[in-house]
C-alpha positions as CSV (number, residue, x, y, z in Angstrom):
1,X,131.3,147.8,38.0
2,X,129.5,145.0,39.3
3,X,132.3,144.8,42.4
4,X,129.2,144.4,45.2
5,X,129.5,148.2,46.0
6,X,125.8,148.5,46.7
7,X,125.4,144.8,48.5
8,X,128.7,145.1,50.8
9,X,128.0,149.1,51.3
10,X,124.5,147.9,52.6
11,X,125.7,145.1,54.7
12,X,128.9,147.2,55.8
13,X,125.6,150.0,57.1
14,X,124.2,147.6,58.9
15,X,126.5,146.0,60.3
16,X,127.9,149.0,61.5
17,X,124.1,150.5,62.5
18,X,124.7,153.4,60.7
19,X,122.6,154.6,57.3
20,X,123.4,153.5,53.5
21,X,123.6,156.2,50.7
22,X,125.1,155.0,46.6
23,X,125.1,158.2,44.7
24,X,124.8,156.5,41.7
25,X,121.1,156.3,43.3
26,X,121.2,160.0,44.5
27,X,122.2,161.1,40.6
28,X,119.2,158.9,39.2
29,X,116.7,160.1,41.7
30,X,117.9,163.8,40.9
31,X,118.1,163.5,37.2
32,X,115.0,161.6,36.5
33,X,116.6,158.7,34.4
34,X,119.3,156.4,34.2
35,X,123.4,156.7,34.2
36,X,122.9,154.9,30.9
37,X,120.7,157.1,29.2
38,X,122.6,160.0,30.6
39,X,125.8,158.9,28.8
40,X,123.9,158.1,25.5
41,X,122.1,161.7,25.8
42,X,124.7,164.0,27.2
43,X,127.9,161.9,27.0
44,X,130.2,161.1,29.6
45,X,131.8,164.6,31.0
46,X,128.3,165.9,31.4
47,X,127.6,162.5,33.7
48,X,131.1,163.0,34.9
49,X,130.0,166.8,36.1
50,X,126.9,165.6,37.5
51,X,129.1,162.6,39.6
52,X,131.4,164.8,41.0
53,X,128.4,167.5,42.6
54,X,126.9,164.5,43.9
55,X,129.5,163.0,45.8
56,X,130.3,166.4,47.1
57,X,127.0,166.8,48.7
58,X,127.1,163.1,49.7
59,X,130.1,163.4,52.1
60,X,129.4,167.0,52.8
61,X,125.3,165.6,54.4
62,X,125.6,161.9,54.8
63,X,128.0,159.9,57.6
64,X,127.2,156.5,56.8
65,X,128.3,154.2,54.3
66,X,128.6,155.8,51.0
67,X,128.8,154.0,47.7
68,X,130.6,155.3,44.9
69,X,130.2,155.1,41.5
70,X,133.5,153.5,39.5
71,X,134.4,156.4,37.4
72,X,133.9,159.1,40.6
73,X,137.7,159.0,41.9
74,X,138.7,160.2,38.6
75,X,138.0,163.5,39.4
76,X,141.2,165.3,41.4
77,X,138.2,167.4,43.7
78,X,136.7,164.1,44.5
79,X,140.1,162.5,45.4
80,X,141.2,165.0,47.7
81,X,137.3,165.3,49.2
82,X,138.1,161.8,49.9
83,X,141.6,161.9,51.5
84,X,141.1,161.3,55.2
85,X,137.9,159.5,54.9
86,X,137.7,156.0,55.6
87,X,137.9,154.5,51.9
88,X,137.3,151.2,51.2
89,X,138.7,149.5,47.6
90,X,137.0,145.9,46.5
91,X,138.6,144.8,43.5
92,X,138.3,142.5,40.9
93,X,139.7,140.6,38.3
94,X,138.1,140.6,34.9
95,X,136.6,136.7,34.6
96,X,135.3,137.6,38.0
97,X,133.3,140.8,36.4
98,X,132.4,138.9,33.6
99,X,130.4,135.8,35.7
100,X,128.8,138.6,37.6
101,X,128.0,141.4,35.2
102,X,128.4,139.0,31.8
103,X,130.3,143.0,31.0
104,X,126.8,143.5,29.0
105,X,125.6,146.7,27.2
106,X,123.6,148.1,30.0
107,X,127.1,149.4,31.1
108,X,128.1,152.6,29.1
109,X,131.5,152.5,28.9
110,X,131.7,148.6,28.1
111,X,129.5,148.6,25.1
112,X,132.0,147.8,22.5
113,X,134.3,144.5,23.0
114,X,133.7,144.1,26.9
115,X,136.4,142.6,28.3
116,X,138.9,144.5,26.8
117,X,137.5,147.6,27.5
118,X,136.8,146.7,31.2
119,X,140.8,145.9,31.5
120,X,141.9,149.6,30.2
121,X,139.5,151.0,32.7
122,X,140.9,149.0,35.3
123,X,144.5,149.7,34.2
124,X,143.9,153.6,34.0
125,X,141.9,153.7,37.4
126,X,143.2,151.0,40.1
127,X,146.2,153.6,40.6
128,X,143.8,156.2,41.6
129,X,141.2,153.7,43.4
130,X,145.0,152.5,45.0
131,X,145.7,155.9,46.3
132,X,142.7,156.7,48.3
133,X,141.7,153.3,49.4
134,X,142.3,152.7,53.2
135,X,142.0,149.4,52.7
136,X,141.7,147.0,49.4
137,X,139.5,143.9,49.6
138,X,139.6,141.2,46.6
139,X,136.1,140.2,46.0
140,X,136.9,137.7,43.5
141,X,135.3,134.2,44.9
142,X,134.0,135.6,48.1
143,X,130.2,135.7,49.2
144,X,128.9,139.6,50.2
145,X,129.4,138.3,53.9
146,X,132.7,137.3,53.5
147,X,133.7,140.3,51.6
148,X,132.0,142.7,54.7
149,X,133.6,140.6,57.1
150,X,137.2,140.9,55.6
151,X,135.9,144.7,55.1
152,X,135.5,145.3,58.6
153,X,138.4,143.6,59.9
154,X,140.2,145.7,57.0
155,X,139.0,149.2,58.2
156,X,139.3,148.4,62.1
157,X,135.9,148.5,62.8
158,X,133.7,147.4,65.0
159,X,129.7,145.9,64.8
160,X,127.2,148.0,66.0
């Protein structure tokens, strides 16, 4: 949450002339609202249903730059749809979430005491984001350029 997902997927696209797609966008677009209102409405493994069908027809249609959302790789389908692909990991360390995102209620699963909530997240996903990621970039201190740059060094790929 609040890594630069959409701003460094963006810039990694074009960079790389190739097209952009975030599936938290596809699943907002589809459903008509917003992931928030979706967890306060249906709760979190109806969202988490919804996630995993939209990644699935995100890498099955587009070859570009996909965005994620956070909580996607922790379903096992997803993971293994993943394996192979070119992943990409930016992390983060919690002061560095809290200058960007200041953690704030607009964010579902931090709603209650923030920064603790966002460290047992982290702690019960980086494993998982650890196992598929081709490559990890740190994001912490770094401008979107710099994190892209790093990114496509990282990955071994080449501007369009």
């Amino acid at each position: 949450m609040g890594v630069g997902k959409s701003t460094v997927g963006r810039l990694l696209a074009d960079r790389l002339g190739t097209s952009y797609r975030d599936t938290d966008e596809d699943i907002v677009t589809e459903q008509g609202r917003s992931i928030a209102e979706i967890f306060v409405d249906e709760g979190e493994p109806v969202f988490r249903a919804i996630e995993k069908a939209a990644v699935a027809r995100a890498l099955a249609e587009h070859d570009g730059v996909l965005a994620l959302g956070g909580g996607s790789i922790l379903d096992e389908d997803t993971r293994s749809l993943l394996a192979g692909q070119r992943v990409l990991y930016l992390s983060m360390d919690v002061e560095e979430a809290v200058k960007r995102t200041g953690l704030n209620a607009a964010r579902p699963l931090l709603a209650v005491n923030p920064r603790k909530q966002w460290r047992e997240l982290m702690e019960a996903r980086r494993s998982l984001y650890e196992s598929i990621a081709t490559a990890v970039v740190a994001t912490d201190g770094r401008t979107p350029e710099e994190v892209t740059r790093i990114a496509l060094d990282a990955l071994e790929l080449k501007e369009a």
